[in-house]
Backbone bond lengths (Angstrom), bond angles and torsions (degrees), N, CA, C in turn:
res aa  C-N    CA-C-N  psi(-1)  N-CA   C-N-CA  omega(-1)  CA-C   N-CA-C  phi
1 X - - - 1.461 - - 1.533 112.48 -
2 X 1.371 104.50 -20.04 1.811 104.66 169.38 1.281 115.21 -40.49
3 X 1.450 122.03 130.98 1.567 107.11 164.74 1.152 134.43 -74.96
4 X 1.372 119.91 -10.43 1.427 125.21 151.62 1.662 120.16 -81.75
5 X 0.986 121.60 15.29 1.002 115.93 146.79 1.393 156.08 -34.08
6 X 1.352 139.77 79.15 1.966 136.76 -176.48 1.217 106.68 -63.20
7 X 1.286 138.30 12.80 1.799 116.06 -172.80 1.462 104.70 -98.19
8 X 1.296 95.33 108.02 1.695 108.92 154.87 1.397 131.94 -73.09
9 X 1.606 122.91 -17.21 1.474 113.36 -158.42 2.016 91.30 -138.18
10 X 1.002 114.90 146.44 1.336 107.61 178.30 1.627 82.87 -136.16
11 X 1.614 100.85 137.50 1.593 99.37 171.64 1.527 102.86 -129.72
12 X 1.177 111.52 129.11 1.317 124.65 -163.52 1.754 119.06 -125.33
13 X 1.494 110.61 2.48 1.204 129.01 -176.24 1.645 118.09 -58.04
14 X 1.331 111.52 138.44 1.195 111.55 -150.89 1.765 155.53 17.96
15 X 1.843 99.73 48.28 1.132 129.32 -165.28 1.794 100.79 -78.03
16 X 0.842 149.48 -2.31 1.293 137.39 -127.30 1.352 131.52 11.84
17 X 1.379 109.75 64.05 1.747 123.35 -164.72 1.592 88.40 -67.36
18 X 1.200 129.19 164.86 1.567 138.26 147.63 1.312 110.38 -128.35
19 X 1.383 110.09 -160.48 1.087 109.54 -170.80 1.506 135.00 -85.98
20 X 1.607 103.34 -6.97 1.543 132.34 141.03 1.103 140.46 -22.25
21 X 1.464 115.87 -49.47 1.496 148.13 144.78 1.142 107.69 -39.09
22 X 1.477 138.87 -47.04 2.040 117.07 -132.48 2.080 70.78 -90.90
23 X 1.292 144.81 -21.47 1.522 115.32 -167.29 1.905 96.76 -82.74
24 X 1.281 116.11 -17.66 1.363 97.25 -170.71 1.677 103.11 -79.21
25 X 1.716 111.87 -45.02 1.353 103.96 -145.09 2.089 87.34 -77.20
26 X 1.475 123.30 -3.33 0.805 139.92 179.04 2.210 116.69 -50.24
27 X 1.757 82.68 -63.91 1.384 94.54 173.67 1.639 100.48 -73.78
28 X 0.878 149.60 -11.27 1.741 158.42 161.76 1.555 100.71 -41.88
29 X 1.404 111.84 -78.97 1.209 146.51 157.01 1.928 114.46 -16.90
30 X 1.270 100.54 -63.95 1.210 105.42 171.38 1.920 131.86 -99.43
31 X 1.126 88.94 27.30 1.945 113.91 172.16 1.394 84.70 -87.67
32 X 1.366 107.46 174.74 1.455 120.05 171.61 2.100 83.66 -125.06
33 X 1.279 86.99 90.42 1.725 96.91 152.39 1.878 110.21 -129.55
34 X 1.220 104.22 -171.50 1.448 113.83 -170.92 1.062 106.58 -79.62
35 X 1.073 139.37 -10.24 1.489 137.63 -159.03 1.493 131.27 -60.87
36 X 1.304 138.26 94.83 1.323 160.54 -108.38 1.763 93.05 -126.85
37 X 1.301 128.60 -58.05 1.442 132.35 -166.01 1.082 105.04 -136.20
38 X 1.640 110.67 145.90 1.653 128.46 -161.16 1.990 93.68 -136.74
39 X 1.056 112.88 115.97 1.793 91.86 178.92 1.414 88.53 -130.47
40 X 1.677 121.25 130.04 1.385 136.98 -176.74 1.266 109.42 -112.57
41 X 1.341 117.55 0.45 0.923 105.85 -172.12 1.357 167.42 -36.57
42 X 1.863 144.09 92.87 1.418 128.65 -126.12 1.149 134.49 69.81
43 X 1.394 101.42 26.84 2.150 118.90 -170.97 1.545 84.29 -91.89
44 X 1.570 108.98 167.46 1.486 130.88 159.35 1.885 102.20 -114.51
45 X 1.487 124.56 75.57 0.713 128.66 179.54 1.541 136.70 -84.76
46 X 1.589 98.72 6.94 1.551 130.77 -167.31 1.518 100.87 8.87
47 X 1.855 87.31 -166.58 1.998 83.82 -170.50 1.456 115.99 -69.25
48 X 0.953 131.11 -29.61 2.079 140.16 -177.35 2.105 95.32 -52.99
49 X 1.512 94.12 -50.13 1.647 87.63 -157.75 1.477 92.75 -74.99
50 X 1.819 129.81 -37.21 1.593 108.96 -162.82 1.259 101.37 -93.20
51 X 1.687 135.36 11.43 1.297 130.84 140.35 1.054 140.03 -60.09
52 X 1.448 105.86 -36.84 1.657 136.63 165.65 1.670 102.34 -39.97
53 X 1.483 106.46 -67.10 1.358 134.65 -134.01 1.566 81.61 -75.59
54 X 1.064 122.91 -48.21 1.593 133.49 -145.03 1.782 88.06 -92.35
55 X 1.659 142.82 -14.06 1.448 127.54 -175.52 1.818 74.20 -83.92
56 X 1.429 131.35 -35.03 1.724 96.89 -178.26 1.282 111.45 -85.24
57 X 1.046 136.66 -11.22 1.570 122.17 176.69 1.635 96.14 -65.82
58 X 1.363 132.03 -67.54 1.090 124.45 151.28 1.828 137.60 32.31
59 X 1.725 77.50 -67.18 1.511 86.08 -143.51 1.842 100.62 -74.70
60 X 1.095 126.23 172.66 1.304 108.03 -170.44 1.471 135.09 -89.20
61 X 1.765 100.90 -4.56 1.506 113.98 171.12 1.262 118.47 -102.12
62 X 1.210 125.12 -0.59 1.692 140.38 143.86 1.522 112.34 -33.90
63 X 1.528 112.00 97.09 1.902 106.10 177.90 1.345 93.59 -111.87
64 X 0.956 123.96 69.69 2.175 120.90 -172.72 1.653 76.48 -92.40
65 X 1.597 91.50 126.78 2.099 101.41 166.08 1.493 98.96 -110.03
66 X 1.363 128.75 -23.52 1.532 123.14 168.57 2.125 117.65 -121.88
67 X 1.793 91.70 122.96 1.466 97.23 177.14 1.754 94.82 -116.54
68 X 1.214 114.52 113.23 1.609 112.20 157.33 1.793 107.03 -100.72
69 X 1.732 103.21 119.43 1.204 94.43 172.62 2.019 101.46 -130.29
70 X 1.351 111.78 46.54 1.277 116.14 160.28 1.305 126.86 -40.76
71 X 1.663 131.78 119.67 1.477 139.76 173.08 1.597 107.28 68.67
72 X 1.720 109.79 37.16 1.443 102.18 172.07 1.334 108.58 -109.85
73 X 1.449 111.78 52.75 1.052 124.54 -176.37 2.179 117.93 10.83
74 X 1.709 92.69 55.94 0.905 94.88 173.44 1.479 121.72 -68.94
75 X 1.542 127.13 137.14 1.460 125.53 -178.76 1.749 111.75 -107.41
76 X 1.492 118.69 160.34 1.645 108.29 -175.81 1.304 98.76 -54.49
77 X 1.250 144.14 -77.24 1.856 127.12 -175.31 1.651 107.33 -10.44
78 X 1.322 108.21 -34.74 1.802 91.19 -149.62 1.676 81.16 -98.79
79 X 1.310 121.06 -8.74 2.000 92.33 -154.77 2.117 82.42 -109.80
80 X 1.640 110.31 12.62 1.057 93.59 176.80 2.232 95.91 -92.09
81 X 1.387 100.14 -52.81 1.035 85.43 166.65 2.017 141.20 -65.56
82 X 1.388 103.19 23.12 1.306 99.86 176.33 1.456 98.52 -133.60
83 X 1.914 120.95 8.57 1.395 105.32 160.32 1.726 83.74 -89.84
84 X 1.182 137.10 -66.07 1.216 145.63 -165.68 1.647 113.10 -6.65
85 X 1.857 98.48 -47.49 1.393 109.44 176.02 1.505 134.52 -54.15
86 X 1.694 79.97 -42.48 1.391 99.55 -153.48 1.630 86.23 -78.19
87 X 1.047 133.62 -49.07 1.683 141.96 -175.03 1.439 116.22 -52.93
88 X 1.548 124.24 -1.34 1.185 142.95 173.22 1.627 112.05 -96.41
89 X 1.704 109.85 -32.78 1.733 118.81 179.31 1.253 95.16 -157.91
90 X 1.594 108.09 99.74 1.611 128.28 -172.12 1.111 107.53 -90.56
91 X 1.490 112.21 -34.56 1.550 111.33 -140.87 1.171 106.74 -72.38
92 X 1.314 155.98 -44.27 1.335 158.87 -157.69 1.647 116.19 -90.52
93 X 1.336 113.74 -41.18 1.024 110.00 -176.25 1.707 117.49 -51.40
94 X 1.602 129.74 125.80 1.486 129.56 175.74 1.549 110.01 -118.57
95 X 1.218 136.52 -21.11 1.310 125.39 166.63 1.606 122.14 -136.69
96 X 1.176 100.85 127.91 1.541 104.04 -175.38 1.611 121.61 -138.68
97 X 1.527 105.21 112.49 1.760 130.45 -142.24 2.000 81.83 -97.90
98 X 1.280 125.64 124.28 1.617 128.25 175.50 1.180 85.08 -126.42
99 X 1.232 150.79 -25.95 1.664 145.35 -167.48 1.296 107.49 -12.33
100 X 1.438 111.00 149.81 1.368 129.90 162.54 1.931 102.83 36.18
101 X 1.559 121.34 51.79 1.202 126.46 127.00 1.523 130.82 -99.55
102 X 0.920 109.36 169.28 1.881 100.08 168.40 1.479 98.67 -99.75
103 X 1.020 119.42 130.93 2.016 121.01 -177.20 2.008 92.41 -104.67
104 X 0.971 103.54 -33.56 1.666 81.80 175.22 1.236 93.34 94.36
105 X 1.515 109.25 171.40 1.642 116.66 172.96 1.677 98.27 -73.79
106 X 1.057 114.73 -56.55 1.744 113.81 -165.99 1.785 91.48 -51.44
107 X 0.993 114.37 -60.28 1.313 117.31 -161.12 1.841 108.29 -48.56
108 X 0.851 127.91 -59.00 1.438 144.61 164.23 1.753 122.20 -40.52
109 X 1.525 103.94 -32.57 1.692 108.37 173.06 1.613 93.61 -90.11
110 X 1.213 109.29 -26.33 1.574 102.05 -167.86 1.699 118.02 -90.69
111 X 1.523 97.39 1.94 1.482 99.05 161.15 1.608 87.75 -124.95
112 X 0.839 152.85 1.67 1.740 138.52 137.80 1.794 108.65 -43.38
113 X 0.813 109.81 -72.48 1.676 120.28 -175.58 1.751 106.03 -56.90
114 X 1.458 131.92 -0.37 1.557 118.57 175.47 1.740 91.99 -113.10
115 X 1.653 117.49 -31.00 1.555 105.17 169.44 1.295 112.33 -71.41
116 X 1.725 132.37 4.18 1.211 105.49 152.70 1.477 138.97 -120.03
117 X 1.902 82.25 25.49 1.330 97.97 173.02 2.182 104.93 -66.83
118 X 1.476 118.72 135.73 0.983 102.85 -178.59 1.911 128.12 -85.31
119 X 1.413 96.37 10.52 1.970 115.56 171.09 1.441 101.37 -103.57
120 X 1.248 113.80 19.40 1.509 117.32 168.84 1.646 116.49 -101.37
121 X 1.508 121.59 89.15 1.509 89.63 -153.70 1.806 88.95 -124.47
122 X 1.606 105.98 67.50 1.237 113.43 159.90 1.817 128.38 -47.69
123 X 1.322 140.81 121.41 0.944 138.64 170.64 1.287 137.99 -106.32
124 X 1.828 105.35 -15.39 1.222 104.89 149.90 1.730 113.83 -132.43
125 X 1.686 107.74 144.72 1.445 103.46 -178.29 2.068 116.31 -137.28
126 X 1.462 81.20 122.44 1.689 71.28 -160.73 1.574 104.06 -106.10
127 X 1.318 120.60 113.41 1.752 134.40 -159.97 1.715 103.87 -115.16
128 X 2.067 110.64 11.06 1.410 88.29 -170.35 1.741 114.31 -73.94
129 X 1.384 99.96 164.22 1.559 117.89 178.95 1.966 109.51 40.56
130 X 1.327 96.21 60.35 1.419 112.13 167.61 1.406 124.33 -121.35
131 X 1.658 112.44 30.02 1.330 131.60 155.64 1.931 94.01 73.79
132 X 1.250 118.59 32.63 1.224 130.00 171.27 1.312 111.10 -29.27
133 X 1.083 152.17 140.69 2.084 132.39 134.80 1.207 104.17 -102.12
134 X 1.249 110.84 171.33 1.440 129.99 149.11 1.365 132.27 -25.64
135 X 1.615 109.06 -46.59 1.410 130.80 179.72 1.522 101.95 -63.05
136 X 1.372 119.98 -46.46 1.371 145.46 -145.62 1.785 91.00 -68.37
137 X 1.495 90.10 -77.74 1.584 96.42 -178.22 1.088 133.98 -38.72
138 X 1.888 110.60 -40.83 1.550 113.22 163.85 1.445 118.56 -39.61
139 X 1.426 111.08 -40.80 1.618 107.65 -175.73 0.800 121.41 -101.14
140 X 1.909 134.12 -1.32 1.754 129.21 146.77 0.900 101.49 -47.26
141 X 2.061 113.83 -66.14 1.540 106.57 -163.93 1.291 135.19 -21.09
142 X 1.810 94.92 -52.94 1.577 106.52 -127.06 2.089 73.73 -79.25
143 X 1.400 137.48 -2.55 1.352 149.68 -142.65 1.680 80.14 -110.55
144 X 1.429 114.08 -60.99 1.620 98.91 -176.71 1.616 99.24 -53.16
145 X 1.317 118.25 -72.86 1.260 136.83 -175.39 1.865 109.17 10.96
146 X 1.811 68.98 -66.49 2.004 77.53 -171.17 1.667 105.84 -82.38
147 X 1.005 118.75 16.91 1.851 116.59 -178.86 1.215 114.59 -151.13
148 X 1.416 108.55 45.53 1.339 95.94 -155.73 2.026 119.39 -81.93
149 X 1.122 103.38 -7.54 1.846 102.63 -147.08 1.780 99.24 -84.90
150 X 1.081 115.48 14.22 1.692 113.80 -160.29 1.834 91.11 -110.80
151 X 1.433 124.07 -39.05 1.544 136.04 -143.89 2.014 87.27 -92.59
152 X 1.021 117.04 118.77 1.634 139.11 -169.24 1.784 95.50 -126.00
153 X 1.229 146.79 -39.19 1.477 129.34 -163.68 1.393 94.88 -147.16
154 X 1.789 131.47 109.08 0.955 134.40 -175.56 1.819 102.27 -131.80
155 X 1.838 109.97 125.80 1.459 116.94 -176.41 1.620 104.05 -126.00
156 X 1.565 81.72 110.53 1.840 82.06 171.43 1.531 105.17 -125.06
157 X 1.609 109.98 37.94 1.668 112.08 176.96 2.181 109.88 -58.85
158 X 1.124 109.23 172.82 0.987 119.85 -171.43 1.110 114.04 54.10
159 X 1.502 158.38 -16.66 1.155 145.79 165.04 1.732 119.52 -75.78
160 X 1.313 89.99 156.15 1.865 92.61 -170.86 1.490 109.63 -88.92
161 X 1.132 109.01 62.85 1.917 114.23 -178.40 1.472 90.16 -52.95
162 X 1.355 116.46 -46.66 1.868 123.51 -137.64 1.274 109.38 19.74
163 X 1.335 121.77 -161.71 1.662 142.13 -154.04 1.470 87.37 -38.34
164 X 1.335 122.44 -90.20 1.573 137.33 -148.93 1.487 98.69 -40.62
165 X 1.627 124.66 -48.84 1.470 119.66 -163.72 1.324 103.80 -67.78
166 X 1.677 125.14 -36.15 1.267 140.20 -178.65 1.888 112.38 -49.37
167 X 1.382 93.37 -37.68 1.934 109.57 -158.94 1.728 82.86 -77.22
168 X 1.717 115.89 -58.17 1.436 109.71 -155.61 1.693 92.49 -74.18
169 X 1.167 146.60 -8.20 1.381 146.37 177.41 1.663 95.16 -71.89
170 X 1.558 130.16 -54.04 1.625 127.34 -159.15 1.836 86.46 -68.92
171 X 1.572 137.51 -27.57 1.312 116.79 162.85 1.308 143.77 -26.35
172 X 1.646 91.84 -50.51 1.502 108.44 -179.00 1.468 115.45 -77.70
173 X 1.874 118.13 -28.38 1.214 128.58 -158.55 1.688 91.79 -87.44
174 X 1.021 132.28 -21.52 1.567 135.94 169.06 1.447 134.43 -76.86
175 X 1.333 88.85 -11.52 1.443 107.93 172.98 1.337 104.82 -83.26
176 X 1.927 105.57 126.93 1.784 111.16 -176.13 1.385 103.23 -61.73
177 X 1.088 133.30 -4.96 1.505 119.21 -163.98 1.224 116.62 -100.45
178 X 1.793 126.03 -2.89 1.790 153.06 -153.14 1.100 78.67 -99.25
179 X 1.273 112.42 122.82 1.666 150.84 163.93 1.852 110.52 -110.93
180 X 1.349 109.59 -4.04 1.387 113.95 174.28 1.669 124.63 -32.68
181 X 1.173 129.08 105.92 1.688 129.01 -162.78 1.370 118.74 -105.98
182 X 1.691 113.31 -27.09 1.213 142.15 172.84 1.664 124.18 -125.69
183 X 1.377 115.07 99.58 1.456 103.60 164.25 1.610 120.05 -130.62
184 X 1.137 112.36 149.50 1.907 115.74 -160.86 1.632 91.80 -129.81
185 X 1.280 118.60 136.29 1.232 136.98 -156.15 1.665 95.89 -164.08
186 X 1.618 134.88 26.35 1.203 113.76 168.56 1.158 129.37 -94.47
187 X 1.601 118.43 140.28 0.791 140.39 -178.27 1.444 113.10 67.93
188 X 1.655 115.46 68.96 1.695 115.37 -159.86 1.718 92.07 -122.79
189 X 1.580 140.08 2.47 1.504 120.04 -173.19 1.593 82.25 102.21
190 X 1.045 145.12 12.07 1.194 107.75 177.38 1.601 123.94 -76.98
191 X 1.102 153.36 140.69 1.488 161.39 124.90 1.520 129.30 -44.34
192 X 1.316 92.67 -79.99 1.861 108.46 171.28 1.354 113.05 -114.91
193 X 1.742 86.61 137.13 1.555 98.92 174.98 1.269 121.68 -109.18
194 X 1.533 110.86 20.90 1.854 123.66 -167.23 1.133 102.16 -67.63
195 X 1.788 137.56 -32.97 1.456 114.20 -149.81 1.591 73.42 -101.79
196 X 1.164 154.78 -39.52 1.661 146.14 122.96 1.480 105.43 43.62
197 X 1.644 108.90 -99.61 0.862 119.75 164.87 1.024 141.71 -64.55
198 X 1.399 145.17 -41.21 1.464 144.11 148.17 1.901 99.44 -10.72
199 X 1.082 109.66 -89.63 1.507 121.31 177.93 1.089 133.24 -32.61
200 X 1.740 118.03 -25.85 1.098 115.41 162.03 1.485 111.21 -87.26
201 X 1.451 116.44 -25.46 1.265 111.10 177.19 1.759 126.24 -76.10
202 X 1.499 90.40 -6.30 1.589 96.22 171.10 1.617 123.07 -101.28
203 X 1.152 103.42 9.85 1.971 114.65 -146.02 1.844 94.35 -118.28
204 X 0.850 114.47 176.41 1.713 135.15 167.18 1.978 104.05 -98.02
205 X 1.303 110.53 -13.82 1.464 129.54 -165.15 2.270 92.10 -46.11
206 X 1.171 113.08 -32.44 1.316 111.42 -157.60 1.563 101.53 -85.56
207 X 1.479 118.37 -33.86 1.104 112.06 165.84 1.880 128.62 -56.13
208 X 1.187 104.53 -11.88 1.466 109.10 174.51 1.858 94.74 -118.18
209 X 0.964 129.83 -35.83 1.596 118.58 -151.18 1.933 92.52 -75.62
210 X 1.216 113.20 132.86 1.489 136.77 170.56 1.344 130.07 -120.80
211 X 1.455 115.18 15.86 1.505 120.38 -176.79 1.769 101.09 172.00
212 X 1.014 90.67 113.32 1.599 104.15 155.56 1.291 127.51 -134.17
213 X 1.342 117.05 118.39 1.423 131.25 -161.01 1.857 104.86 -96.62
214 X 1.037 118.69 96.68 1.362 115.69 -176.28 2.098 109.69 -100.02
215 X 1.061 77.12 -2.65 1.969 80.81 -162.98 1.471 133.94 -35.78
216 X 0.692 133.74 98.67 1.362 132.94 173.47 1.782 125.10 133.44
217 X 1.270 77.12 7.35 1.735 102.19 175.13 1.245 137.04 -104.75
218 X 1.461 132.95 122.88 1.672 124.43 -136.27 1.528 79.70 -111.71
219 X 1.610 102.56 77.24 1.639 111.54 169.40 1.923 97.43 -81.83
220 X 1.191 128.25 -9.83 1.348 109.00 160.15 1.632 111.10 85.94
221 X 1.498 112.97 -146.42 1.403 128.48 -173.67 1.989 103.33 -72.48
222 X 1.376 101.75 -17.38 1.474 93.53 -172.87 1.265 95.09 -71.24
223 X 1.907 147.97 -60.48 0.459 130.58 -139.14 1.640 121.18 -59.48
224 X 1.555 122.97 -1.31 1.309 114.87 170.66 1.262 105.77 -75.45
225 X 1.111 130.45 -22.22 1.832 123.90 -170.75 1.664 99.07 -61.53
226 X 1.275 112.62 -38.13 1.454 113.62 -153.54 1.499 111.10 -98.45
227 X 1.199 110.71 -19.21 1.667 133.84 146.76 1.801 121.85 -62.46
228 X 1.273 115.95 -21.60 1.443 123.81 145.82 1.614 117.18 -71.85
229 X 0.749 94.79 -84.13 1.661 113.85 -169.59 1.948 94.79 -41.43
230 X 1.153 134.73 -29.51 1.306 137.43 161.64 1.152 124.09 -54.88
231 X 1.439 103.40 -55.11 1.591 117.77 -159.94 1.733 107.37 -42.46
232 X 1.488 120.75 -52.34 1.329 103.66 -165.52 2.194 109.41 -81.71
233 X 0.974 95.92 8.45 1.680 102.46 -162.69 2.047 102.28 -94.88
234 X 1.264 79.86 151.76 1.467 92.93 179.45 1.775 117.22 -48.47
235 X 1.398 115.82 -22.90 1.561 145.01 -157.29 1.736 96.49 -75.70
236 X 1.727 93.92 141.28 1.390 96.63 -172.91 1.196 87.60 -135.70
237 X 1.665 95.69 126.22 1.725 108.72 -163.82 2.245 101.81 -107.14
238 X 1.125 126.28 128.80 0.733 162.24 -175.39 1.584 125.30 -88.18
239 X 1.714 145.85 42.80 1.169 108.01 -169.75 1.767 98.50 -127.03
240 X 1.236 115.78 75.36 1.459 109.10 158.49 1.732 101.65 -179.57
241 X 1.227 121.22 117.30 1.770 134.11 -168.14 1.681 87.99 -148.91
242 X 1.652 94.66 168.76 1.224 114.06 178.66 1.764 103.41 -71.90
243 X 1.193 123.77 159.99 1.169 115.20 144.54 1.499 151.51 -42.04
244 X 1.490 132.57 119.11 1.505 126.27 -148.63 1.643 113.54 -107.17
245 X 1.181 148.71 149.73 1.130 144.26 -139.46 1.693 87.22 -135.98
């Protein structure tokens, strides 16, 4: 909170933060210091601390461009009040790590509805193993869909999109405006990767896409289609790793 202060990055990952924490690192939050990255990572910050946390995201001299809050056993109550925040002072925020919570259905429309706020200009978003469905994805998408040109590194590994989440995902990748550079999809149910490929082979999507992580998915005989249609492109295709925890 010094005003001479240089610290940009506070790493706080597996501290045993509780919910004690979200009023201090809160007033942190709402100082006007430099502070660029917040990583909580593996806190029990229940609803008091990510209410706390979220009156400084809030506040209006708060420029945090990176929040990792992986395994804080965030619940939909808490990720409604920490899109809520963020949808009040969009502009700065650029990467935001939810990994390995369950967001719930509420939780999932309610960070659908701030990616399509258009002062939301997130660029990286990491959603792996957050009990995703099928249903789910239809309504991120359709959230990139309408916003799409800002979002560069998108992870929805471990969730069971399979085929259907895959089809409403080639939506977004067809859209001229998808600047997407990074996407991770391992080990999600996938089968077929035809409507996959079709889409990239019809799209501008290859001129920006640089990594696709498919691993762990017994996409089968398709995967040679998509191993063509790669070969001459900047894109580094990915489909076989150990299993990820």
């Amino acid at each position: 909170m010094d005003s001479h202060s240089k610290l940009e990055k506070i790493m706080l990952n597996n501290c045993d933060l509780t919910e004690k924490s979200g009023s201090v690192l809160a007033t942190v939050l709402s100082s006007k210091t430099i502070l660029k990255e917040m990583n909580l990572n593996n806190s029990r910050l229940l609803d008091s601390g990510v209410k706390e946390i979220c009156e400084g995201l809030k506040n209006p001299v708060c420029e945090l461009k990176i929040l990792n809050l992986c395994r804080c056993r965030i619940t939909e109550k808490q990720c409604l009040i920490l899109t809520s925040a963020l949808k009040s002072n969009p502009s700065h925020l650029k990467e935001l790590n939810l990994s390995r919570n369950n967001l719930g259905d509420s939780g999932v429309k309610n960070l659908s509805d701030l990616l399509m706020n258009t002062q939301f200009k997130l660029e990286k978003l990491d959603l792996c193993n957050c009990s995703i469905t099928e249903k789910q994805c239809l309504i991120l998408n359709s959230a990139l869909k309408s916003n799409p040109s800002h979002l560069r590194e998108l992870d929805l590994s471990l969730n069971q999109i399979k085929n259907t989440g895959v089809n409403h995902l080639c939506d977004v990748l067809k859209d001229s405006h998808c600047k997407l550079e990074r996407l991770s999809l391992i080990e999600c149910g996938i089968t077929d990767v035809s409507s996959l490929t079709q889409s990239l082979t019809n799209t501008k999507a290859l001129q920006f896409l640089k990594e696709l992580d498919l691993s762990n998915n017994m996409i089968g005989d398709s995967k040679q289609q998509l191993i063509d249609v790669l070969r001459d492109s900047n894109c580094e295709l990915s489909v076989d790793r150990r299993p990820i925890t």
